[in-house]
C-alpha positions in Angstrom: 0.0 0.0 0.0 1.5 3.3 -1.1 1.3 6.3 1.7 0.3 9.4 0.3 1.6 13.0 1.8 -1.2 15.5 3.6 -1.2 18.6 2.1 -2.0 21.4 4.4 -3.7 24.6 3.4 -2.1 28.0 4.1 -4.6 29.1 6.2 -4.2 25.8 8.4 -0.3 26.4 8.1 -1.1 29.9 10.0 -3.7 28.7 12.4 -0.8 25.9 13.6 1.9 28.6 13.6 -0.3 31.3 15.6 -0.9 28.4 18.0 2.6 28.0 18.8 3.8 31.5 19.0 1.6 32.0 21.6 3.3 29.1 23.5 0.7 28.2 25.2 0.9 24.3 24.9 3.6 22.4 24.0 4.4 20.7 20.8 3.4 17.8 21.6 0.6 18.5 22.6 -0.3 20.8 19.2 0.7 18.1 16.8 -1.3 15.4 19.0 -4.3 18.1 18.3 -3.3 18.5 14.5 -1.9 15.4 13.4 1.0 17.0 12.5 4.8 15.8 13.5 6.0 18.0 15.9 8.8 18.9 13.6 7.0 20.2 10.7 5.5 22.9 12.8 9.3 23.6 14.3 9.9 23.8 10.4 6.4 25.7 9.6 7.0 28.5 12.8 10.8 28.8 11.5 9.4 29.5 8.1 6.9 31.9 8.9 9.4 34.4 11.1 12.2 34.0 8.4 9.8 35.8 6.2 7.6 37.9 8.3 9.8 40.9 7.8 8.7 40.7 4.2 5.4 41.5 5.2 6.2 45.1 6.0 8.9 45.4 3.1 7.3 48.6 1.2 9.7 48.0 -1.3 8.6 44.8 -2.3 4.8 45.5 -2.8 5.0 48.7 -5.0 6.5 47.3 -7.7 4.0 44.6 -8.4 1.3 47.4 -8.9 3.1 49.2 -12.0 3.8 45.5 -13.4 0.6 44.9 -13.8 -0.9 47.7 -15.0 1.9 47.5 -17.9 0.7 44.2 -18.3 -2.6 45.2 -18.6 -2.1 47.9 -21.3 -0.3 45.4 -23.3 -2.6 43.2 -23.6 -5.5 46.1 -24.2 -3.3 46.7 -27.1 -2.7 43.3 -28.3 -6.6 43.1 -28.8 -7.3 46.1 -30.2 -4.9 45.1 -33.2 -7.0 41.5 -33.0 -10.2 43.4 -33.4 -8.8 46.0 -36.0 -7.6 42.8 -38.4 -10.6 41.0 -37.7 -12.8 44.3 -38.8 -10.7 44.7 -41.7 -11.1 40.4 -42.7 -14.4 40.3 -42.1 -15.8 43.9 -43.5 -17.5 42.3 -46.3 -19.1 39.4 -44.4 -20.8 41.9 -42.5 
């Protein structure tokens, strides 16, 4: 019989990791309640404070918005010379 991993959502992820920052149990006791080995939320916890500081990076979040919208007006443009061919080809169809 072949095991198959569990795949944990992000927002169960959090929930686990929230738990133990607030060191309230043990865990033990936390991946008793979660099924999960106690060393995958060591790893989880480790994870989530090696990039919390990227949380409240400005730098990092302004240039997605500019991305985007270039992105955006690219492809606006990429139709409207679709549509302009297709008007042209299909002119006396219509």
């Amino acid at each position: 019989m072949k095991r198959t991993r569990k795949k944990f959502s992000p927002a169960f992820k959090l929930k686990v990791v929230l738990e133990a920052l607030k060191e309230q149990s043990t865990l033990s006791e936390m991946a008793q309640k979660y099924e999960v080995h106690p060393n995958v939320i060591s790893r989880w916890k480790a994870e989530f404070l090696d990039k919390a500081e990227s949380v409240f990076d400005s730098k990092s979040n302004k240039p997605e918005e500019p991305q985007k919208e270039d992105d955006l007006y690219k492809e606006i443009g990429r139709m409207k010379i679709e549509n302009d061919w297709l008007k042209k080809k299909l002119g006396p169809f219509q």
